[in-house]
Each structure stands twice: as structure tokens, then as C-alpha cells.
C-alpha positions in Angstrom: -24.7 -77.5 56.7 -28.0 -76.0 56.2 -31.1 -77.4 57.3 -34.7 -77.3 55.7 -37.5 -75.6 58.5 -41.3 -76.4 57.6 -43.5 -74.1 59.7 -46.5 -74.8 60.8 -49.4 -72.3 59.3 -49.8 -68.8 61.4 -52.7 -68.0 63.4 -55.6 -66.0 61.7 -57.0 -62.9 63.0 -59.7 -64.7 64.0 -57.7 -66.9 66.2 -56.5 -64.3 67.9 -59.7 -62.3 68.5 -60.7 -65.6 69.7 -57.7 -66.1 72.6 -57.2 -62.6 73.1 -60.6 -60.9 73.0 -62.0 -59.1 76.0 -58.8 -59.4 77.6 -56.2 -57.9 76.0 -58.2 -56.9 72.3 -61.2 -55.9 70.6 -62.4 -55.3 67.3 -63.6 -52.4 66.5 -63.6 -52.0 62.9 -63.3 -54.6 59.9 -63.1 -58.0 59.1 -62.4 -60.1 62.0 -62.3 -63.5 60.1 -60.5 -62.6 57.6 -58.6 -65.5 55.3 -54.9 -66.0 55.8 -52.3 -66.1 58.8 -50.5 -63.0 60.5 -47.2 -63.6 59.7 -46.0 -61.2 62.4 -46.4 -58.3 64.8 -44.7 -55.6 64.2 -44.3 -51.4 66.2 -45.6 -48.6 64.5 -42.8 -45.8 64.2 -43.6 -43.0 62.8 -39.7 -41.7 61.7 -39.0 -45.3 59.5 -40.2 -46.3 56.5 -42.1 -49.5 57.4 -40.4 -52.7 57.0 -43.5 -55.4 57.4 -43.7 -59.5 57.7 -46.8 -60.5 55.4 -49.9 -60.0 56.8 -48.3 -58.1 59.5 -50.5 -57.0 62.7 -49.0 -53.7 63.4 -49.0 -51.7 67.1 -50.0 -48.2 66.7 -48.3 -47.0 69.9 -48.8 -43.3 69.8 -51.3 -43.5 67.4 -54.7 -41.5 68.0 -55.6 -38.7 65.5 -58.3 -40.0 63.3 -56.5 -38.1 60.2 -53.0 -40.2 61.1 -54.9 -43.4 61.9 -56.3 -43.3 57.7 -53.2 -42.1 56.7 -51.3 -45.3 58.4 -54.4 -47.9 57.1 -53.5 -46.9 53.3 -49.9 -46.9 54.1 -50.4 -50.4 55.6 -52.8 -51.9 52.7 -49.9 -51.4 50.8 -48.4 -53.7 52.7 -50.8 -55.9 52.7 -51.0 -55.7 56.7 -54.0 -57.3 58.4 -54.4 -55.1 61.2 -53.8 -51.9 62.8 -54.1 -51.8 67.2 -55.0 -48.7 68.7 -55.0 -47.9 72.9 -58.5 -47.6 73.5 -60.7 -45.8 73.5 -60.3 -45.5 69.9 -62.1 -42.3 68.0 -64.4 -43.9 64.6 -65.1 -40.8 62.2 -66.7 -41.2 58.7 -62.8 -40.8 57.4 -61.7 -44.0 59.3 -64.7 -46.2 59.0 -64.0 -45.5 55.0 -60.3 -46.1 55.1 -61.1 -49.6 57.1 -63.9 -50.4 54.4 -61.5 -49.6 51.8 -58.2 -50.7 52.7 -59.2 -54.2 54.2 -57.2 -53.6 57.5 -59.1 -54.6 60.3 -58.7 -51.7 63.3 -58.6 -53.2 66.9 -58.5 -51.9 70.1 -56.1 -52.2 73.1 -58.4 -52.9 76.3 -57.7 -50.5 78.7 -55.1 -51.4 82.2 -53.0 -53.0 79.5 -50.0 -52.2 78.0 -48.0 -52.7 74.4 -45.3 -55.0 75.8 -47.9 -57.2 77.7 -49.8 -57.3 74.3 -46.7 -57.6 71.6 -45.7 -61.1 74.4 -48.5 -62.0 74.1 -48.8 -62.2 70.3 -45.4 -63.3 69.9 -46.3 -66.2 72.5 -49.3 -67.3 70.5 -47.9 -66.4 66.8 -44.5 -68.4 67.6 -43.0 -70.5 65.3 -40.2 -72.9 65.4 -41.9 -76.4 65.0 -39.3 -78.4 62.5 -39.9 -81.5 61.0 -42.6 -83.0 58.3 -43.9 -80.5 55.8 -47.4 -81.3 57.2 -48.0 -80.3 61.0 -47.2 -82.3 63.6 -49.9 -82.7 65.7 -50.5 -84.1 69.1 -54.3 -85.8 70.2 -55.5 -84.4 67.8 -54.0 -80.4 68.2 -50.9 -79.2 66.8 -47.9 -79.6 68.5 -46.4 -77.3 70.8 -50.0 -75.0 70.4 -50.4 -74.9 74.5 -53.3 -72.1 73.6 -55.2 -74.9 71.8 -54.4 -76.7 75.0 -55.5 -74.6 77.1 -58.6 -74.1 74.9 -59.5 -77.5 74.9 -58.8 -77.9 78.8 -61.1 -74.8 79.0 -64.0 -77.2 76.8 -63.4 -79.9 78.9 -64.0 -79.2 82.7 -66.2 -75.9 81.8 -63.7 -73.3 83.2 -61.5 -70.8 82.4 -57.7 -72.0 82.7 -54.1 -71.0 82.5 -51.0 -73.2 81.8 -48.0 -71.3 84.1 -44.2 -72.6 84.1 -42.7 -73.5 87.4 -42.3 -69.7 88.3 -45.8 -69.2 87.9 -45.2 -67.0 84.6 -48.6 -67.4 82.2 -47.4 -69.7 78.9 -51.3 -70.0 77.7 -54.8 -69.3 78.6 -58.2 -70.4 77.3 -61.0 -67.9 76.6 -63.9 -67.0 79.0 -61.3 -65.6 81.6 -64.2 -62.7 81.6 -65.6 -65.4 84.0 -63.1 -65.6 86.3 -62.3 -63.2 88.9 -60.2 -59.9 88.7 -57.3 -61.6 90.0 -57.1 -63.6 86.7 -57.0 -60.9 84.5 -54.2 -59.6 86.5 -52.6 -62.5 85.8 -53.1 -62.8 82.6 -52.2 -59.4 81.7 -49.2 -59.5 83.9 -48.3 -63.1 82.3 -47.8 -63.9 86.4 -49.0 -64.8 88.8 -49.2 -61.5 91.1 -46.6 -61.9 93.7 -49.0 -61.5 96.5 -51.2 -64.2 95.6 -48.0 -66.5 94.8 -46.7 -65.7 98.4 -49.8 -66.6 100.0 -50.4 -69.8 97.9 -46.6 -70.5 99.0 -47.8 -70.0 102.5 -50.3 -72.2 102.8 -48.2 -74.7 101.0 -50.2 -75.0 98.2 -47.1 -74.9 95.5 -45.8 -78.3 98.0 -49.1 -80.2 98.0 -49.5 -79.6 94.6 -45.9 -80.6 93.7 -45.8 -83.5 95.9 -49.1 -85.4 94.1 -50.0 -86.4 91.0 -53.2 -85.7 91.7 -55.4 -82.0 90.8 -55.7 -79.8 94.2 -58.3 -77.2 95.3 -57.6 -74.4 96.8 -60.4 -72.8 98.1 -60.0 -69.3 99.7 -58.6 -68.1 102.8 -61.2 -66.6 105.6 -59.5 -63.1 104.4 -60.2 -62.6 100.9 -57.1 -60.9 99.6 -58.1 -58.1 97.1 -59.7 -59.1 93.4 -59.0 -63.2 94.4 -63.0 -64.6 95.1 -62.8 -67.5 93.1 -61.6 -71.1 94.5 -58.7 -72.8 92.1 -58.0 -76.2 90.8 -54.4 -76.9 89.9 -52.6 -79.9 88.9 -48.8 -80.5 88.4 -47.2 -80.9 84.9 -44.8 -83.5 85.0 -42.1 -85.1 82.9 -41.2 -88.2 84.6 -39.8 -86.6 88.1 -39.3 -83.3 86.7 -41.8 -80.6 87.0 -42.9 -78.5 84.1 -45.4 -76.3 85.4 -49.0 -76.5 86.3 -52.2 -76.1 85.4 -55.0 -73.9 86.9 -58.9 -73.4 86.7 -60.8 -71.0 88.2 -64.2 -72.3 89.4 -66.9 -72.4 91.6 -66.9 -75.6 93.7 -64.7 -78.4 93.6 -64.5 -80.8 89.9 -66.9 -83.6 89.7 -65.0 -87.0 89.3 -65.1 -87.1 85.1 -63.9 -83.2 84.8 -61.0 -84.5 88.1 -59.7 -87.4 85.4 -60.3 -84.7 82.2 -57.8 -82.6 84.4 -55.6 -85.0 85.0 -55.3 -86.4 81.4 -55.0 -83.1 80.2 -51.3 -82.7 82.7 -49.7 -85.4 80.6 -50.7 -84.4 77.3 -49.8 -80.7 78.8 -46.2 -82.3 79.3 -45.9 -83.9 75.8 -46.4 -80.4 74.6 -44.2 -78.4 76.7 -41.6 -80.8 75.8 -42.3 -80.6 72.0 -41.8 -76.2 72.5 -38.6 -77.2 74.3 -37.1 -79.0 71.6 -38.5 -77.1 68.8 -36.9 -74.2 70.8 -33.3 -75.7 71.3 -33.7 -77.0 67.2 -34.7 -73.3 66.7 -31.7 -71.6 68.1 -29.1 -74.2 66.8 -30.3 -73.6 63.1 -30.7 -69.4 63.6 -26.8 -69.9 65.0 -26.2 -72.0 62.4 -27.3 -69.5 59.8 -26.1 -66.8 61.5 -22.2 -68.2 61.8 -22.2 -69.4 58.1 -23.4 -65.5 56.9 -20.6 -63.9 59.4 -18.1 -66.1 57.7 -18.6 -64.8 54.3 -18.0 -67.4 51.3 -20.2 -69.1 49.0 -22.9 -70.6 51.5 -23.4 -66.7 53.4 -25.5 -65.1 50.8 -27.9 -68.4 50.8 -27.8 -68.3 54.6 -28.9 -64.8 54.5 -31.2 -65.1 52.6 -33.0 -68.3 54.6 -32.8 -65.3 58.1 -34.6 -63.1 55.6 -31.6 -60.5 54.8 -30.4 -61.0 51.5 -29.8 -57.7 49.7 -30.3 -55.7 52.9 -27.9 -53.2 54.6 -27.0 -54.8 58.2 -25.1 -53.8 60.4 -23.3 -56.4 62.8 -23.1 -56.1 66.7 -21.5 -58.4 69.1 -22.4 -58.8 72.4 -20.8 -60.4 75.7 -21.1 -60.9 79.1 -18.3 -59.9 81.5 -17.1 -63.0 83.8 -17.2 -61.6 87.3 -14.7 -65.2 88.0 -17.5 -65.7 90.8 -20.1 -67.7 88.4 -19.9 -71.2 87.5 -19.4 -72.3 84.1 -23.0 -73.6 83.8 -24.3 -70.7 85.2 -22.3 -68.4 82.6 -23.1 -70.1 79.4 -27.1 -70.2 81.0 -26.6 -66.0 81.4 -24.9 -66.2 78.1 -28.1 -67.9 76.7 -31.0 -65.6 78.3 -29.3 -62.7 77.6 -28.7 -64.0 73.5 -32.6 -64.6 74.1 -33.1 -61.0 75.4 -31.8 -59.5 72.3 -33.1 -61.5 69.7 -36.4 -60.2 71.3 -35.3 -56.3 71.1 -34.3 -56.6 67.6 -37.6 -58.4 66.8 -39.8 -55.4 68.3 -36.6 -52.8 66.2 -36.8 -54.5 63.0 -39.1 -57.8 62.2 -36.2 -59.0 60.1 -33.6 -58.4 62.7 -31.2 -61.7 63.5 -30.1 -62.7 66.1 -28.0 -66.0 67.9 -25.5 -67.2 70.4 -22.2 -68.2 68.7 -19.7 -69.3 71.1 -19.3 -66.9 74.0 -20.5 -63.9 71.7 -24.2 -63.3 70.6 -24.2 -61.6 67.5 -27.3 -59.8 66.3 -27.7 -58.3 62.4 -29.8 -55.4 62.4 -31.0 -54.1 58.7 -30.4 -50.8 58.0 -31.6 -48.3 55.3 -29.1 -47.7 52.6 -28.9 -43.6 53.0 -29.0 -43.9 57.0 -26.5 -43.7 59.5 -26.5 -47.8 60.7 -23.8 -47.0 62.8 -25.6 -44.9 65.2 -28.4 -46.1 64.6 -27.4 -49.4 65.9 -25.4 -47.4 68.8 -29.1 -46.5 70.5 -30.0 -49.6 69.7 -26.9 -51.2 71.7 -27.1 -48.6 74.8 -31.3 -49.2 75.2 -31.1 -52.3 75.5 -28.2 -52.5 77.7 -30.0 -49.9 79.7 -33.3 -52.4 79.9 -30.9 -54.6 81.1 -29.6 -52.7 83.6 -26.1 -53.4 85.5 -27.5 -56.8 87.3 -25.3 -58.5 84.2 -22.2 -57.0 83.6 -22.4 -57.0 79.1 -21.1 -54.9 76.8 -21.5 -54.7 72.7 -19.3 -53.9 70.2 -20.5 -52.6 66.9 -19.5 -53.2 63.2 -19.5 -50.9 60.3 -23.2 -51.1 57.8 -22.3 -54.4 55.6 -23.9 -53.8 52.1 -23.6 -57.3 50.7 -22.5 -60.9 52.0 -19.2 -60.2 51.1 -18.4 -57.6 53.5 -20.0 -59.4 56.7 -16.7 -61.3 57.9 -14.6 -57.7 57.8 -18.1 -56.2 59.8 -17.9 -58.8 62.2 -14.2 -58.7 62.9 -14.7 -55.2 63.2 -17.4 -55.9 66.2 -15.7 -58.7 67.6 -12.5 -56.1 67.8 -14.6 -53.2 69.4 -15.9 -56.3 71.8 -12.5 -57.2 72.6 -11.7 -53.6 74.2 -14.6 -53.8 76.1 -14.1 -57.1 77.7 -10.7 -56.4 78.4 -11.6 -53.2 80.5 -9.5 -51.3 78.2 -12.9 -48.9 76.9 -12.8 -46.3 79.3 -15.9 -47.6 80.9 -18.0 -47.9 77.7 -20.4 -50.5 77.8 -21.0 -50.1 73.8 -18.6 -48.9 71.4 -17.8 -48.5 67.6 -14.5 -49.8 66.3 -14.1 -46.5 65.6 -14.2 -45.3 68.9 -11.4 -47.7 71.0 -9.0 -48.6 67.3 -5.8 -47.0 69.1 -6.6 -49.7 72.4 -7.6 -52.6 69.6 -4.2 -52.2 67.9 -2.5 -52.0 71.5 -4.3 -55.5 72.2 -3.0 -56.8 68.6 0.1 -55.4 69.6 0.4 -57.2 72.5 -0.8 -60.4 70.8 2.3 -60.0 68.6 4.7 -59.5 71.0 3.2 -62.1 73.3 3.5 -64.8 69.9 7.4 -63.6 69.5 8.4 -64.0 73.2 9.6 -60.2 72.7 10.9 -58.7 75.9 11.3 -55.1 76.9 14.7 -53.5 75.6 16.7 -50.0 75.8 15.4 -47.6 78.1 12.7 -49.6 80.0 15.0 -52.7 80.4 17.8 -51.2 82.1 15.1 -49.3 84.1 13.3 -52.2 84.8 16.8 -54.4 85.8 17.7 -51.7 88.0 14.2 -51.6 90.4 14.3 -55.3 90.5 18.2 -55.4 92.1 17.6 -51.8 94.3 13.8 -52.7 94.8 13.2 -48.7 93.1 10.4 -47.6 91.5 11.8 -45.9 88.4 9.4 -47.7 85.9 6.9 -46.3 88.0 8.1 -43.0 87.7 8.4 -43.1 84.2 4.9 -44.7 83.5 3.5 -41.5 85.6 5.2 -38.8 84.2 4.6 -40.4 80.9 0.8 -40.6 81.8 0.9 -37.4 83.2 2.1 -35.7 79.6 5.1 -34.3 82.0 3.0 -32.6 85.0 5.2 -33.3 87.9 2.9 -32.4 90.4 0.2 -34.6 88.9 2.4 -37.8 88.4 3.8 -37.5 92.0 0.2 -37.2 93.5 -0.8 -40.4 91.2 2.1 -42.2 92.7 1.7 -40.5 96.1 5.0 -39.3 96.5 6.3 -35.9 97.6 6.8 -34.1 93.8 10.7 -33.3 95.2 11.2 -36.9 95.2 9.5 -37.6 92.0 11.9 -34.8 90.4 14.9 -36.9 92.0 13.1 -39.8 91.0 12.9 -39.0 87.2 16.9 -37.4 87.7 17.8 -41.0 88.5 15.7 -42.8 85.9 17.7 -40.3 83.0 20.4 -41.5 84.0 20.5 -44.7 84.2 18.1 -45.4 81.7 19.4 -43.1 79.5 16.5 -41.7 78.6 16.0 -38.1 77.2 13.0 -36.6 78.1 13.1 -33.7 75.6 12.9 -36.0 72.6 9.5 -37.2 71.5 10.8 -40.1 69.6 12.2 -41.1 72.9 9.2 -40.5 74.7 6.6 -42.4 72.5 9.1 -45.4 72.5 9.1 -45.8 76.2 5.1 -45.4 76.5 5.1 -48.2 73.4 7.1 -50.4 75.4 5.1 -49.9 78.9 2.0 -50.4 77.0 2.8 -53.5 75.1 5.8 -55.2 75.9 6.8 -54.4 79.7 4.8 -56.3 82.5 1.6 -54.5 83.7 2.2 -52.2 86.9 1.5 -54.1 90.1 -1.5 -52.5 92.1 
């Protein structure tokens, strides 16, 4: 069943400018309040055609050359972007003060100590979407709901100080403006989106994180005798609670301790904090359900997948499928797989967003499947090969996943026979079967799919081994031999005695004696190939597996 989504309007420019300026961006060109919401972030690459949201703010990572820069401003007018981000310090000629004028795209800066991926989470955090319910936006005293940088904003108003709203790991969710008067520290934080692991240790150490936990109440924390590095401002924090669980916090940076109206401000401000966290949590879960939703009715093909594309933004778009798992170690609980299973489902629905702004991506099941638009004349394959390997390489081998990968599906009709594909390739891998690929085509493991089908088939009929390998295998079991053995390591081997006896660590006179025996009482001919692939079919797919 499909369900309706009603978003709530995207920030402006403005906005922004307004909760990101002077930390993270300036504007140094344009109109900064211009009319109309960015309707998404997306990375300059110079080797793709651009494929923008409306209103798009773009990265220019790379980007410097004045000539390039107009070049890319009346390449993104035509897309009706509304801004272009350079790293500062960014170079103004005649030529790119004209193009700005021109074109309409605002040109911003990138402050300098931070980076792309602090700024594109950032943007993501504060352009997010995913509120569902009543065409109008829901709001919540007064500010919409889940917005925790209008929170934090309106905190900020409240007890005259910069704040932050952090989760329970001390990661930034939301920060007010006027962090330019807090103290370096801060803007670590904030550009870090945490809490720098030396102050957290020495907040832990004084047992701050405990008092603040253990009260209702907001707690200052003034400084310790030795000022650690860049940290010369006291803090106020109070706990964000749901009923006995804890949410997060909230912190303000400020010179001497609250008076007793801006101590209540702060601590009405936890609980309607709360009411908002909550409202991103379930907006988040009702977020992911519909996405997998969609995504499951497209990669099932019929008459509901070319509306369901469509509503993910892909209809009439090259995609190309890819599949990916997480290996059970057997050492995790069931909870804590299908959490992994989750975060990393998460993980890569963010990489495909910074790939492609139309990428797709859910959990279904045990498998998280991600669609990745393709250009019509390009290789999607390998494109969507690199695209598998970096980000298994970003995330690293601390979780054991692998991907499989479908062929380029050029309509909603061939999705189902693109994911089977994937979910085949997938198999191989999870099975241990790829020759320690952690990604891989169809294409590259379809002799070990079919041997898994195989299996299937045999396992279905309750076929058992027959000929050569039965009487081979009938025999070890009454003389306790090792003539299947034998066979599997010659076979193996291609016919390299020496080789197959090393593998099996015998002397290679006994493995010729060995393999004398085996002949004849399996009756096997090892001069004829027919003979030859039969038994290696049979070991492969019917026999038992070896015992290690």
C-alpha cells in the first residue's frame, strides 16, 4: 500500500546563512535572501553531467579557478540552483562578480578549519525532511516540529547564550547562532558535530555527565583550575528527558551562572526539547518504513512499481540495483544484528545521497537495497562497482558486509530480474563461496550461483551421491580411508600429484597408491573428462562437504 508524505517547506538560503554563518559559511557574492527553499545539497563533479534537486545548493569541492567557477554558475542557472560553495578564500574577478549578477546563484564561502563532510551533515541535518502527516506543518509551541535548530534558536533568545542540543553521546543535533561568542572549544564542537573527546573525558571525570543525568534540574560547570586548551567559558547543561529515558542534553555557554527566570526558561525549554526529539524519531522510523515500502513494491516489478518509482524520484531513469548484507559472525545477538543491519542500511542511503541526489535506498528484510541512477550510454555496472568497494572501504572491516550488484534496469519492468540478479551475486558472497570478494557482479561468481541453485535442487529432491563417489564414499566409511579425499585433491589439483598430496599432507607415493585404490574401486577412469567433471559435479553439489 502506498502512503501520501506532505513535507514541510525547505529552509531558505537565508535560513541557512542565518544558522550556519560565521561558522561553517559566508556569503560572498549574491542574494542571500533569496525567495524559495533549497530543495537539496548536492557535490560538484566535474566528469558527470549534473543531476540537481530544485533549488539545489551545490559543493564546489575542487573548485577554484575564477574561469571554472563562471563556467559552473551558468551551468547551474540552468538548473535553477540557488548556490554555489567554494573553500575559502575564494578569488572575486570582474568575470565572477558578472556571472553571480547574471545568473542569480548566490556564491558562498567555506570558512576555513572546516571541511566538506562536516558542512554537507550539517546541511543535510538542517535541510531534513521526513515530517508526515497534515498537508499544513505540524508545529510544536509555536515552531515546527521536529526543527531542533529553531529550538535551539529560540533557547539561544531566551537565556541570551549561545547553545547546542547534543544526543546522549555528546554528538551536536542543533546549534543556535552567536556561537562566535562562545569560546574556541565550541566551534570545535560544532564543526566536529562532538563534543571533542578530551573535554567529554574530563566532564566524565568530574562527573558532570552523572550530576547532570541524575537531576532534573540545569547544572553549571564552571572550569577546572587548569584550563584545558580553547575551553574558557563556564557551561550550563540540562538533561533531556522522555519519562526515565534520556534523550540528550542541552548546553550554554556563558559567563556566570543563569539568573532564576533564564534557570526555569532552560528548564522548560528540556521538555519541549524532548517533544521534539521524539517527533524526529518517529518521523524517522515513518520515514524509513514508507522508503522500504516504496523500494520493495519497485523491486517487485508489476503494476504498482512504476508509480512507486516514481514517488522515490526514479521513474524513467537507468538504475542500477545493489544489495547489501552483513555477515553474521554467530557471536551477535539478534537485536544487535538487525540494529548493525539498520545503521549500516542508514550509512548507505547517506553515500548514495552525496553520489546521486536521486539515489534510493532501504532496509528490506536482512538485505538493504540501494538504486543508483545511471546514465543511459554509461557503464552502470562499474560504475556502481566503485561505488560498492568505496563505501565498503569507508566502512572498513569492523563490520563484516558484502554487496552484490545487478545489471543497469532501464524500465520498471526489468527491476525484479536486476534484483534477483543482486540478491544472487549476494548470495555467493554470504555463503563465503566469492573467493574473498566483498562486492561482486553476477557476472563475476554465475558458475558458484548456479552451484548454490544446484545444491538447492538437490537438497529439495533428497538426491544422494551415486556411481563413482558413492561406492567411494561407502568404502572410507566401512575402512575409515580417505579416498574421497583423494579424489576431491587430485580433482582440485587439475591432476598435480605432488600438489594434491601436499594439500592433503601426505607423502605423494601414498597419494599415487591412494588414487590406484580409489580407480579401482570406484571405478573411476581418470583419463576421461566426462568422468572427471562428473565426479567434481557430484563433490561439489550432492556429496557432503569435506570435514576440516
Amino acid at each position: 500500500m502506498l502512503v501520501s508524505v506532505n513535507l514541510r517547506p525547505h529552509a531558505s538560503l537565508g535560513r541557512v546563512l542565518d544558522d550556519l554563518g560565521g561558522t561553517l559559511l559566508d556569503l560572498v557574492l549574491g542574494d542571500g535572501d533569496r525567495a524559495g527553499g533549497i530543495g537539496g545539497v548536492a557535490i560538484h563533479d566535474p566528469l558527470d553531467e549534473p543531476a540537481l534537486p530544485q533549488h539545489a545548493l551545490v559543493l564546489g569541492v575542487g573548485l577554484g579557478d575564477p574561469d571554472e567557477v563562471v563556467r559552473q554558475l551558468r551551468i547551474l542557472a540552468r538548473h535553477d540552483a540557488a548556490g554555489l560553495v567554494l573553500r575559502a578564500p575564494v578569488t572575486v574577478t570582474d568575470a565572477v562578480r558578472a556571472a553571480v549578477e547574471e545568473t542569480g546563484v548566490a556564491l558562498l564561502s567555506l570558512t576555513r578549519g572546516a571541511s566538506w563532510t562536516q558542512l554537507a551533515a550539517m546541511l543535510r541535518s538542517l535541510l531534513a525532511e521526513g515530517d508526515v502527516g497534515d498537508a499544513e506543518p505540524e508545529t510544536l509551541a509555536g515552531l515546527p516540529s521536529g526543527d531542533l535548530f529553531a529550538v535551539a534558536n529560540a533557547i539561544g533568545a531566551l537565556i541570551d547564550a549561545p547553545v547546542t542540543i547534543e544526543d546522549r553521546r555528546s554528538r551536536v543535533l542543533a546549534f543556535s547562532g552567536r556561537q562566535d561568542e562562545a569560546d574556541p572549544s565550541r566551534v570545535e564542537t560544532i564543526l566536529g558535530r562532538q563534543v571533542p573527546e578530551r573535554f567529554a573525558r574530563m566532564l566524565s571525570d568530574r562527573g558532570v555527565f552523572r550530576e547532570l543525568y541524575r537531576t532534573d534540574k540545569p547544572v553549571y560547570v564552571d572550569l577546572p583550575v587548569e584550563r584545558l586548551d580553547g575551553l574558557t567559558m563556564p557551561r550550563v547543561a540540562v538533561a533531556v528527558r522522555a519519562g526515565d529515558e534520556i534523550l540528550g542534553s542541552i548546553w550554554a555557554a556563558v559567563s556566570e551562572p543563569l539568573t532564576a527566570d533564564r534557570t526555569q526558561a532552560l528548564c522548560d525549554a528540556a521538555r519541549l526539547v524532548a517533544l521534539h526529539m521524539l517527533r524526529v524519531r518517529a518521523g524517522a522510523d515513518v520515514e524509513r518504513r514508507l522508503r522500504a515500502d516504496l523500494l520493495s513494491t519497485a523491486l517487485e516489478g508489476g503494476a504498482a512499481a512504476r508509480e512507486a518509482l516514481s514517488r522515490l524520484g526514479l521513474a524513467d531513469q537507468p538504475v542500477v540495483v545493489l544489495a547489501l548484507a552483513v555477515l553474521d559472525s554467530g557471536e551477535a545477538a539478534d537485536a544487535g544484528l538487525a540494529t548493525e543491519r539498520q545503521r549500516l542500511s542508514d550509512g548507505l542511503a547517506m553515500h548514495l545521497s552525496a553520489v546521486h541526489p536521486r539515489c534510493a535506498a532501504a532496509l528490506v528484510g536482512d538485505t538493504a537495497y540501494g538504486l543508483v541512477p545511471v546514465s543511459r550510454d554509461a557503464d552502470g555496472e562499474q560504475r556502481a562497482m566503485r561505488i560498492a568497494r568505496d563505501f565498503l572501504d569507508r566502512v572498513g572491516d569492523r563490520v563484516r558486509a558484502v554487496v552484490g550488484i545487478g545489471p543497469v534496469a532501464r524500465s520498471a519492468a526489468e527491476l525484479p530480474e536486476a534484483r534477483d540478479s543482486a540478491d544472487r551475486a549476494l548470495r555467493v558472497l554470504r555463503t563465503g563461496s566469492g573467493a574473498g570478494r566483498r562486492a561482486a557482479l553476477l557476472a563475476d561468481v554465475h558458475v558458484e550461483a548456479l552451484l548454490l541453485e544446484l545444491q538447492d535442487l538437490v537438497a529439495a529432491r533428497g538426491d544422494r551421491p551415486t556411481g563413482t563417489v558413492a561406492r567411494l564414499l561407502e568404502y572410507d566409511e566401512l575402512h575409515h580411508a580417505h579416498l574421497v579425499e583423494t579424489l576431491r585433491a587430485w580433482l582440485d589439483a587439475f591432476g598435480d600429484v605432488i600438489a594434491a598430496s601436499a594439500a592433503v599432507h601426505v607423502h605423494a607415493n601414498t597419494f599415487r597408491y591412494r588414487l590406484r585404490r580409489l580407480a579401482e574401486v570406484g571405478g573411476f577412469d581418470m583419463t576421461d573428462p566426462e568422468a572427471r567433471f562428473a565426479a567434481m559435479l557430484q563433490l561439489r553439489v550432492v556429496a557432503p562437504p569435506p570435514t576440516s
